[in-house]
C-alpha positions as CSV (number, residue, x, y, z in Angstrom):
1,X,-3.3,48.2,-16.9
2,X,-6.6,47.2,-17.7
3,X,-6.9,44.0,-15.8
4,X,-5.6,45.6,-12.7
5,X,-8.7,48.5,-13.3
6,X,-11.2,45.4,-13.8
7,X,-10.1,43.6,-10.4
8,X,-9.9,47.0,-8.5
9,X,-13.3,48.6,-9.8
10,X,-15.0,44.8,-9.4
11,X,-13.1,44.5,-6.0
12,X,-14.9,48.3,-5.0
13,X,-18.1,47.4,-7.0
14,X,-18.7,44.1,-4.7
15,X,-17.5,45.7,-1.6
16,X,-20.3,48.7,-2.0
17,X,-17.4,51.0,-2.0
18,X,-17.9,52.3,-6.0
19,X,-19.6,55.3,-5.6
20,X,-16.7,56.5,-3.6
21,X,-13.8,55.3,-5.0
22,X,-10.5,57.1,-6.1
23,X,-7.4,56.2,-8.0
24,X,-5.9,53.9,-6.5
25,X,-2.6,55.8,-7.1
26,X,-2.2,57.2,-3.6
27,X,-1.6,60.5,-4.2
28,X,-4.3,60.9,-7.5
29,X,-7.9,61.9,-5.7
30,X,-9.5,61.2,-9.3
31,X,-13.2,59.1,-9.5
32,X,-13.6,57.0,-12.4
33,X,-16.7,57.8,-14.3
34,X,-19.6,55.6,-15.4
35,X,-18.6,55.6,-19.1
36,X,-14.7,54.5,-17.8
37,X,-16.4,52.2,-15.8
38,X,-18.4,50.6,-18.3
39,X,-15.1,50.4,-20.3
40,X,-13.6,48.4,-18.3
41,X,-15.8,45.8,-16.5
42,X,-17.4,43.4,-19.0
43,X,-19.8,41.7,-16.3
44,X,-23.0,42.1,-17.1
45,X,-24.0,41.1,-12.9
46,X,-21.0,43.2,-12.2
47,X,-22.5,46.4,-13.9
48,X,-25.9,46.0,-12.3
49,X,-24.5,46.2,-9.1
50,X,-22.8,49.3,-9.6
51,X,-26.2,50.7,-11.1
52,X,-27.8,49.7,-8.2
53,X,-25.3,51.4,-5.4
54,X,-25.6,54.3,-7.7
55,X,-29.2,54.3,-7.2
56,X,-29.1,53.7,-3.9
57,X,-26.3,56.4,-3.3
58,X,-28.4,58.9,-5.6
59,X,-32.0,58.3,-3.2
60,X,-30.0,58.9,0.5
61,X,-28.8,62.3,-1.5
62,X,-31.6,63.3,-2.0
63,X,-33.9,64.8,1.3
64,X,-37.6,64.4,-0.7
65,X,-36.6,60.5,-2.0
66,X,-36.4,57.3,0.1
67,X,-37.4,54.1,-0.4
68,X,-40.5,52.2,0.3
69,X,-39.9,50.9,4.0
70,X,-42.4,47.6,3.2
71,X,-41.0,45.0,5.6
72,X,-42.4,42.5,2.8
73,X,-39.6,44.0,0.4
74,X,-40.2,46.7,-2.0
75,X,-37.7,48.4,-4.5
76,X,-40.3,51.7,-4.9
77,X,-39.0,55.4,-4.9
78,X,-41.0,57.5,-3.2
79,X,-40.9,61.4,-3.0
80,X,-41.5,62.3,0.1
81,X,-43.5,65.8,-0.8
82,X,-46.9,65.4,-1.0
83,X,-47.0,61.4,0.4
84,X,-49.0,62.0,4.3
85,X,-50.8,59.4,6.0
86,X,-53.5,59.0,3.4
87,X,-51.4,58.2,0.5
88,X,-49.3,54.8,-0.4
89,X,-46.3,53.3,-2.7
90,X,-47.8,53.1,-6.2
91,X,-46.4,49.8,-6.4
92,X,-47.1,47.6,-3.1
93,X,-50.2,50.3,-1.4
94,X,-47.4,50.0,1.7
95,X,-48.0,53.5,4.1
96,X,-44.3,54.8,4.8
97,X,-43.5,57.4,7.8
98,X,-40.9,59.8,5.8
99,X,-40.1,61.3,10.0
100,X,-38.4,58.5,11.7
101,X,-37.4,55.0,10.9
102,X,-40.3,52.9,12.4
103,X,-41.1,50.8,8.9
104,X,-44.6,52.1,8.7
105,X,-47.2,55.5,9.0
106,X,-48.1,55.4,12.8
107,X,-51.0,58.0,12.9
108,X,-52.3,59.1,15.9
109,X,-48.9,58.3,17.5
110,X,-46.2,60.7,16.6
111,X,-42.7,59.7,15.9
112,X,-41.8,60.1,19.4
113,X,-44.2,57.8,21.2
114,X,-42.6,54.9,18.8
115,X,-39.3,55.6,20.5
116,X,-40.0,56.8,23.8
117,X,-40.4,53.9,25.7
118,X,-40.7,53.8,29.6
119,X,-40.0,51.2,32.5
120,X,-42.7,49.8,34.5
121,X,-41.0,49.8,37.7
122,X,-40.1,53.5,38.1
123,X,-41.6,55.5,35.2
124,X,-37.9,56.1,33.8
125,X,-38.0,57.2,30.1
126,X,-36.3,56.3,27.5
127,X,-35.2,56.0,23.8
128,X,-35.3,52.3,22.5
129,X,-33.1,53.1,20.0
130,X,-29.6,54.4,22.0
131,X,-31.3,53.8,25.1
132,X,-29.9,57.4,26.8
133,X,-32.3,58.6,29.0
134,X,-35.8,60.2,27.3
135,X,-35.3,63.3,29.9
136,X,-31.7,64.3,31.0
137,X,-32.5,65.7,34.2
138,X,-33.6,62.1,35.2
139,X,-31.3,61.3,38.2
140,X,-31.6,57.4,38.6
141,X,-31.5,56.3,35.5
142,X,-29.8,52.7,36.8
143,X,-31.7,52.6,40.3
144,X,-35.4,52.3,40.3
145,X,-36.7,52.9,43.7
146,X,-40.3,53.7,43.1
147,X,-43.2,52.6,45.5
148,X,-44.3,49.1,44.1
149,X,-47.7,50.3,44.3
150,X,-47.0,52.7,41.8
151,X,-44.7,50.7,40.2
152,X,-47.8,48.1,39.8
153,X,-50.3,50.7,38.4
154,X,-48.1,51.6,35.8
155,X,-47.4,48.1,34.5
156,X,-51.4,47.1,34.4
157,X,-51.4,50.6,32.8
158,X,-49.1,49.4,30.0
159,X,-50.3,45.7,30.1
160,X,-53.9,47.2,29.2
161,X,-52.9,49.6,26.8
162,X,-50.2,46.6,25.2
163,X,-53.1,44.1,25.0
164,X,-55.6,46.0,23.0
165,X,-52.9,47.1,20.6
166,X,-51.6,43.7,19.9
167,X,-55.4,43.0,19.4
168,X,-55.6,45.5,16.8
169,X,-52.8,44.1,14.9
170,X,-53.8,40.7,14.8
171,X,-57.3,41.8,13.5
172,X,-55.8,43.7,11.1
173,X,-53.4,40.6,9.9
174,X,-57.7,38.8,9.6
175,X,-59.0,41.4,7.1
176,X,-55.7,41.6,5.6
177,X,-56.1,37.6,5.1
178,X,-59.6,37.5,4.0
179,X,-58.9,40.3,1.3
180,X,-56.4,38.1,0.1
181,X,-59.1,34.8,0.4
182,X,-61.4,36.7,-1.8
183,X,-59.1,38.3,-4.0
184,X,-57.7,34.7,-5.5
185,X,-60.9,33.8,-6.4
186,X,-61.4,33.4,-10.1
187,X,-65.0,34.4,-10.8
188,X,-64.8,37.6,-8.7
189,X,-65.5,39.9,-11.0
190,X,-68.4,37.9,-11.9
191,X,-69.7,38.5,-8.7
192,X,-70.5,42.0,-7.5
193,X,-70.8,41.3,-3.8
194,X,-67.3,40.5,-3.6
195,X,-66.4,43.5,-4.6
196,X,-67.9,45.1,-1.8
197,X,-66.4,42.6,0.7
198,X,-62.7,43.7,-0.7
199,X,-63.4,47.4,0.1
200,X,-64.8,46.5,3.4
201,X,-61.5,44.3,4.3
202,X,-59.3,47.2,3.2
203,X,-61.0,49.5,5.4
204,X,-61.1,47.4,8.2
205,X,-57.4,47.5,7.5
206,X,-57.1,50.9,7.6
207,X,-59.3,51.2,10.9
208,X,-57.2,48.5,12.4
209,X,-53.8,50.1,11.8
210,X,-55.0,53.4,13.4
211,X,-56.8,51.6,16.5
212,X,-53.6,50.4,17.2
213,X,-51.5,53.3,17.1
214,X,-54.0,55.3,18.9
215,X,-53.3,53.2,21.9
216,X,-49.6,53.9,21.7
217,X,-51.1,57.7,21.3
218,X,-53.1,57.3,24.3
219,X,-50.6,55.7,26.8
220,X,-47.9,58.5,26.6
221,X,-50.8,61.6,26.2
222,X,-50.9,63.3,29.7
223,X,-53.1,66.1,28.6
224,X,-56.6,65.1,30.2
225,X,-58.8,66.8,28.2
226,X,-57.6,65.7,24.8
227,X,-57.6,62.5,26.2
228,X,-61.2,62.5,27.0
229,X,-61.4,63.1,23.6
230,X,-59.5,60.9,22.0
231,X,-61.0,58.3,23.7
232,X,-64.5,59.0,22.6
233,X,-63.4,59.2,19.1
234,X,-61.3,55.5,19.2
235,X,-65.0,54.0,21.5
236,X,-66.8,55.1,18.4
237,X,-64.1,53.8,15.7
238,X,-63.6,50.5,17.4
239,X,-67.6,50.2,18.0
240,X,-68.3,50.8,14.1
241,X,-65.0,48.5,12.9
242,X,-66.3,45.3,15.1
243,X,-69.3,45.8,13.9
244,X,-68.0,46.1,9.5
């Protein structure tokens, strides 16, 4: 009957479970369509869930869509071909990595190093996420018995390299509030300075962001020579975004 549809399919529909829902006859392996759907639920909140897991089902389908990984909170659909590091969401400017699930484009560091994480005591390897070893042939994975001296060089390593990322970060937060200081302004557009110091904060930004993840780039790079480098290339960055 119809009121048992409309308490089954608004059941399903609150549950998440619509888009892959049957007859509930046991033995019928029929979906119910959107038009049968609409039919029978009258809920106007009720219907704009089930558009919504729709959606939702539709975008993880779909290898070029995902959604906009903000941490803020963005709806945005983007499409994955064509969006690199140097692009943003049309609708909050928020820089998504389409390779791995860290919430935001990490350039230098590649989806690996914001994984691969490694102990201070005895160099072990490993993935933060399932936290299996990083390299299987890794024999003590529960008993670190490296030389403390070691052991110690490798933490100030990581100390060093933590610090002046977190730095990074929190400078970026600055420009990020001081665009938004300037930007509430009323007269601004009166005033053509201030237009200026907007595109100055948003590249600071921008030169923040990659500082940071340069030093996640640079603690797991063991080639020397790229390294040398690298670390030129950040010296000069960092020299030119103090002084902006």
């Amino acid at each position: 009957s119809q009121p048992c549809w409309r308490e089954y399919l608004t059941t399903r529909i609150e549950q998440n479970m619509v888009v892959s829902c049957t007859c509930p006859i046991s033995e019928c392996r029929a979906q119910p369509t959107t038009a049968f759907i609409r039919s029978i639920v009258s809920s106007e909140e009720i219907i704009a869930k089930y558009e919504k897991a729709l959606l939702r089902g539709y975008v993880e389908c779909c290898s070029n869509l995902t959604w906009c990984t903000n941490p803020q909170g963005c709806d945005q659909i983007l499409l994955k071909d064509g969006l690199g590091y140097g692009a943003a969401c049309s609708k909050c400017s928020w820089i998504s990595c389409f390779n791995c699930n860290f919430p935001e484009a990490h350039y230098p560091a590649s989806c690996s190093h914001m994984s691969h994480m490694t102990c201070a005591k005895c160099n072990h390897g490993f993935c933060w996420r399932c936290l299996k070893p990083w390299r299987p042939t890794h024999k003590d994975y529960y008993n670190c018995s490296a030389m403390v001296s070691k052991a110690a060089w490798q933490e100030k390593r990581f100390q060093d390299y933590n610090e002046r990322c977190t730095f990074h970060h929190h400078a970026r937060e600055f420009a990020m509030s001081l665009r938004n200081r300037v930007s509430s302004i009323s007269e601004m557009p009166k005033i053509r300075n201030l237009t200026f110091v907007l595109h100055a904060c948003r590249v600071l930004e921008q030169a923040r962001k990659v500082l940071a993840y340069s030093c996640v780039y640079s603690y797991y790079n063991q080639d020397t020579e790229s390294m040398e480098i690298m670390e030129q290339q950040t010296e000069s960055l960092e020299l030119h975004t103090n002084a902006l």
